[in-house]
C-alpha positions as CSV (number, residue, x, y, z in Angstrom):
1,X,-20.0,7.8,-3.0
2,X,-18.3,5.5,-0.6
3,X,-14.5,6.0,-0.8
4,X,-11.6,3.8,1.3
5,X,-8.4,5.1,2.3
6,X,-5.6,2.9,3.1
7,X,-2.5,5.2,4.3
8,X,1.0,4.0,5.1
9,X,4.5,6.0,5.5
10,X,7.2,5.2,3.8
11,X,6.1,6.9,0.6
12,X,5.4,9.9,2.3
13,X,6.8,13.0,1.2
14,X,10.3,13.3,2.8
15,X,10.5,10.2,4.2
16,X,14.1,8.6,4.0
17,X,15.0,6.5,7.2
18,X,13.6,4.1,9.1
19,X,13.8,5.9,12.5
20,X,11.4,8.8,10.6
21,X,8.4,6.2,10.9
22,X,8.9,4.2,13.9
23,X,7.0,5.3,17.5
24,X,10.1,6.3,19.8
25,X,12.5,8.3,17.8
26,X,13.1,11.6,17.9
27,X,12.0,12.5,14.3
28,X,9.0,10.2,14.0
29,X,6.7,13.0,15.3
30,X,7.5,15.4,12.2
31,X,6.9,12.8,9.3
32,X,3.9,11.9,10.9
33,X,2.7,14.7,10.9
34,X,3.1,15.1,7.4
35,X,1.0,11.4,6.8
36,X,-1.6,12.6,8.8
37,X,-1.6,16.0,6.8
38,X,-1.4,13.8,3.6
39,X,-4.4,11.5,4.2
40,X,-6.2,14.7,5.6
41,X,-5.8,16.3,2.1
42,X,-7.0,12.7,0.7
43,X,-10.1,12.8,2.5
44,X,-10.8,16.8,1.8
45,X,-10.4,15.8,-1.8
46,X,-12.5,12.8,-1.9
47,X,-15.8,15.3,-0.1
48,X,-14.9,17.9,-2.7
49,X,-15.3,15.1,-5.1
50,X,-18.8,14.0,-3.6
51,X,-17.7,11.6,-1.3
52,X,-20.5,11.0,1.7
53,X,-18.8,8.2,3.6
54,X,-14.9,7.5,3.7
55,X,-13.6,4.9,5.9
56,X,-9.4,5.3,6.5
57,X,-7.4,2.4,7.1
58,X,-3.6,3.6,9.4
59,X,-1.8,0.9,7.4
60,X,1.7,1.3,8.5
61,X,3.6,-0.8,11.4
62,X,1.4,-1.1,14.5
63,X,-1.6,0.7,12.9
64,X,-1.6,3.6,15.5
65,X,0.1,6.1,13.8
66,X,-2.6,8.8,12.5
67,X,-4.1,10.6,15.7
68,X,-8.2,10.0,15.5
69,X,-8.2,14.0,16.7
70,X,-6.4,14.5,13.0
71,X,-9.0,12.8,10.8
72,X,-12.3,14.9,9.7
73,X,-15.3,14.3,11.1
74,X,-17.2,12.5,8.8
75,X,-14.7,10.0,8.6
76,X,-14.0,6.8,9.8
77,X,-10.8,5.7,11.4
78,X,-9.5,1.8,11.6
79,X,-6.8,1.4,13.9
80,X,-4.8,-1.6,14.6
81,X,-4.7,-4.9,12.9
82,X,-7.9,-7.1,13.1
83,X,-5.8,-10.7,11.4
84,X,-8.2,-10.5,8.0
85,X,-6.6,-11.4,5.1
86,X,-7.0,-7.8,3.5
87,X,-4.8,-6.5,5.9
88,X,-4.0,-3.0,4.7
89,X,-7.2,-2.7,3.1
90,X,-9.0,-4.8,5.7
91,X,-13.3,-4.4,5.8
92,X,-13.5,-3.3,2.5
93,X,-16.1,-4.6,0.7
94,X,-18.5,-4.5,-2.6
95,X,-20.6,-1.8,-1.3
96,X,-16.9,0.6,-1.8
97,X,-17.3,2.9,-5.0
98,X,-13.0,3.4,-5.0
99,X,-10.0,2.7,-3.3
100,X,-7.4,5.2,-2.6
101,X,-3.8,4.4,-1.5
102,X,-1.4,7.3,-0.1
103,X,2.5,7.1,1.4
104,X,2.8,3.4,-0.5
105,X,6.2,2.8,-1.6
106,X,8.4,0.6,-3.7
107,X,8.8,-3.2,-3.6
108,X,11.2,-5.0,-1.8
109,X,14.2,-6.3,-4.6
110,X,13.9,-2.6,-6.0
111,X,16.2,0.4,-5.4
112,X,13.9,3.5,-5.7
113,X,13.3,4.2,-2.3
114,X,15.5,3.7,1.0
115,X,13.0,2.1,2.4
116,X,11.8,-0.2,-0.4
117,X,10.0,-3.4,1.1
118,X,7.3,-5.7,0.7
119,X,5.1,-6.2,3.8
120,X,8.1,-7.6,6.3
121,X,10.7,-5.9,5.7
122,X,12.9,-7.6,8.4
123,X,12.2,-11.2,7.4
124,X,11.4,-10.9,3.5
125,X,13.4,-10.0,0.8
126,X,10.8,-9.9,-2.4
127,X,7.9,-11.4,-3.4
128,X,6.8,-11.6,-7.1
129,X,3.6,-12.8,-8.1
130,X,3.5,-14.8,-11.6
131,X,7.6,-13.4,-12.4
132,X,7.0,-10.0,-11.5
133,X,8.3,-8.0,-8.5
134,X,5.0,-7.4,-6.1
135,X,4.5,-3.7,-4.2
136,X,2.0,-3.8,-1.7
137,X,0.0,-1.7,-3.8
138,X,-0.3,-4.8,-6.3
139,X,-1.0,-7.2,-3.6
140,X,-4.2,-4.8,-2.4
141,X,-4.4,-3.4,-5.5
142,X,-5.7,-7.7,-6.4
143,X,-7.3,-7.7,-3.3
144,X,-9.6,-4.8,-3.8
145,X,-10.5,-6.6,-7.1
146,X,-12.1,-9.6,-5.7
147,X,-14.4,-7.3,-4.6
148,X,-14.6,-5.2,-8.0
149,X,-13.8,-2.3,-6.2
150,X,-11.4,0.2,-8.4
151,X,-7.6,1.6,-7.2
152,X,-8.5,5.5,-8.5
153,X,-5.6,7.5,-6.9
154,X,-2.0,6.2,-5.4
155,X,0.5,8.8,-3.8
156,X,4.3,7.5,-3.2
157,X,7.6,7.2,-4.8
158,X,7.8,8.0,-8.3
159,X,9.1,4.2,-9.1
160,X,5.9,2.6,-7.6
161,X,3.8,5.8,-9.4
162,X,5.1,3.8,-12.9
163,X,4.5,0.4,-11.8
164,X,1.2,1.8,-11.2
165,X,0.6,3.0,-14.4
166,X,1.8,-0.4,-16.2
167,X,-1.1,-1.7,-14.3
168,X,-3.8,0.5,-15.3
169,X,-2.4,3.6,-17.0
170,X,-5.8,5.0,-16.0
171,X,-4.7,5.2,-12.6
172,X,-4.5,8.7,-11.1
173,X,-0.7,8.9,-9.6
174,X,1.3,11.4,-7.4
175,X,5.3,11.0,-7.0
176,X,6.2,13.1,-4.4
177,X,10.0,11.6,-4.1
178,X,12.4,9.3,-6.3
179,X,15.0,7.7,-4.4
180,X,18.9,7.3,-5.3
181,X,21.1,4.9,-2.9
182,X,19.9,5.5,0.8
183,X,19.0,9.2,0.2
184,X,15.7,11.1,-1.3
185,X,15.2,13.6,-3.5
186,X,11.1,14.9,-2.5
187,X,8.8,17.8,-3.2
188,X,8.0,20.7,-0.9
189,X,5.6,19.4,2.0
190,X,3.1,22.1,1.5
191,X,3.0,21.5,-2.2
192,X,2.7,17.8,-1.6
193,X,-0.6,18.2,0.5
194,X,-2.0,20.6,-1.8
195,X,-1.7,18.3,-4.6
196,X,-3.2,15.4,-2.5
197,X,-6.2,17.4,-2.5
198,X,-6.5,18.0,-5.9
199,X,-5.4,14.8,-7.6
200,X,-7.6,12.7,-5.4
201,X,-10.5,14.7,-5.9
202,X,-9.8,14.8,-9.8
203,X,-9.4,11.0,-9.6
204,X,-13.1,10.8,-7.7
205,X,-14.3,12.8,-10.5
206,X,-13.9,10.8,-13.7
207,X,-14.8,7.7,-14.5
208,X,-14.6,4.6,-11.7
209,X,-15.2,1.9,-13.7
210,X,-11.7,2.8,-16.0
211,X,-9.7,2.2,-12.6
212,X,-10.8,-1.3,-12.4
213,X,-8.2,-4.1,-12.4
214,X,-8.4,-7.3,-14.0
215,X,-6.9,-10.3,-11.9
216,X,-5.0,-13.0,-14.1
217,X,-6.3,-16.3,-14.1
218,X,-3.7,-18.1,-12.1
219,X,-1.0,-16.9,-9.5
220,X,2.5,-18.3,-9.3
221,X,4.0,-16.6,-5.9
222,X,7.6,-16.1,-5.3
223,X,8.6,-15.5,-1.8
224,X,12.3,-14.9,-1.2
225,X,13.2,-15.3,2.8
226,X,16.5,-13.1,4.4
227,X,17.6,-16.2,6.6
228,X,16.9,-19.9,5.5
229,X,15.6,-20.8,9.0
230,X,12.2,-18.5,8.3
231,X,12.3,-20.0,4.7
232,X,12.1,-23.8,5.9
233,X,9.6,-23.2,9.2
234,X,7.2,-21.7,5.7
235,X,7.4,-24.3,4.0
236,X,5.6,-26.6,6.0
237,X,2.6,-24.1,4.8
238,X,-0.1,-26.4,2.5
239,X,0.7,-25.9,-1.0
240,X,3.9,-24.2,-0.5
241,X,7.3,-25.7,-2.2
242,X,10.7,-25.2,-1.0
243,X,12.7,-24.4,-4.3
244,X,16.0,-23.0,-2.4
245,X,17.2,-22.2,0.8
246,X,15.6,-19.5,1.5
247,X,13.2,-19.8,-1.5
248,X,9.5,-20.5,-1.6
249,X,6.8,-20.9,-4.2
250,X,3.1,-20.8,-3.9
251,X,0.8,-21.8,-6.9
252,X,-3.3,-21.4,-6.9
253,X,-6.3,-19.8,-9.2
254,X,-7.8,-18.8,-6.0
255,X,-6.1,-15.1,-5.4
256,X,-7.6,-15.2,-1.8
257,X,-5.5,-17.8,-1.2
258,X,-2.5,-16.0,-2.0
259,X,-3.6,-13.6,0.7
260,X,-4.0,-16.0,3.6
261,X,-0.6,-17.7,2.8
262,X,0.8,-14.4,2.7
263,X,-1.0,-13.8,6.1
264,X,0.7,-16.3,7.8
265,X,3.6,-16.5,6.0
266,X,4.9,-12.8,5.5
């Protein structure tokens, strides 16, 4: 069994501010930490499970967060950005038996986590994708399904864990936090890595092929800009219409597509 990891922060357990998950701060080292432990647990869980290869994807900011000393030995590490489309989920492929997402978090236009966002968080308010607010686990979760591989397991905040489960109630989940205003209320640490282990490994254990997603026909994208000047310089993108201001919309059957525009505009 071939299993991909695709790890980012700010749905790991504890995290609150913005300063806990960028290089440079004083606190950064601590929550780190705790994703590297996190994903760690993910991979023990996915060999417990019968897992022979496992490829991790460091998915937050720069892509140089998880230390390559941290990550088993039998498992590969991408660092960095390579540009591909996939982004967070980038080289994954058919040959992929199941995806696993940890630290994801809430949208951007939702208020269940402090750090709620939707790939930019500086530039773009929201995206929704055919009327519906879009996570970054949605947006990969599509992605992954071009390439029929299934979403098995997804750690976060408890708000994403149920948009999860509207998508595929299948879908193994783990809340560790729920957010309320610009605080969190999480789990112990300890508890949250343990549970990693376990839930990922029960998720490797059932069933794949009840994880899959299927992609709608059609996509009608919604991309809502903080400043009007980053709107219109988008809209110049082929296919893209400016509805307002700082309003964009994006319409194609082809999902990969939505990915490039979203490349190059987000």
């Amino acid at each position: 069994m071939k299993v991909y990891i695709s790890a980012d922060i700010e749905g790991v357990t504890g995290v609150t501010s913005w300063s806990e998950t960028e290089k440079g701060h004083s606190d950064y080292p601590f929550f780190v930490q705790q994703m590297e432990n996190e994903v760690r647990a993910a991979c023990q869980g996915a060999l417990n499970a019968g897992a022979n290869e496992i490829w991790v994807k460091d998915a937050h900011d720069s892509g140089r967060n998880i230390s390559p000393e941290k990550v088993l030995k039998n498992v590969k590490l991408i660092r960095g950005w390579s540009g591909h489309p996939f982004s967070m989920i980038q080289e994954l492929d058919d040959s992929f038996d199941a995806l696993m997402l940890i630290g994801y978090h809430s949208c951007g236009g939702s208020n269940h986590n402090p750090l709620a966002h939707t790939m930019n968080p500086t530039d773009v308010d929201y995206i929704k994708i055919n009327g519906d607010y879009a996570s970054e686990f949605l947006i990969h979760a599509y992605a992954a399904a071009t390439v029929g591989v299934p979403v098995a397991f997804v750690s976060g905040d408890m708000a994403l864990c149920n948009q999860v489960k509207e998508t595929n109630h299948n879908i193994v989940t783990l809340g560790v936090k729920g957010g309320i205003g610009n605080s969190t209320i999480s789990i112990n640490n300890a508890l949250a890595i343990e549970l990693m282990e376990k839930k990922s490994e029960e998720s490797l254990r059932a069933d794949l092929k009840q994880y899959k997603i299927k992609l709608p026909e059609s996509f009608e994208v919604e991309i809502q800009y903080s400043k009007h000047g980053k709107a219109y310089r988008a809209s110049f993108y082929p296919g893209i219409k400016q509805i307002a201001p700082t309003k964009l919309l994006f319409n194609t059957k082809d999902y990969f597509e939505v990915l490039r525009m979203m490349l190059f505009l987000t």
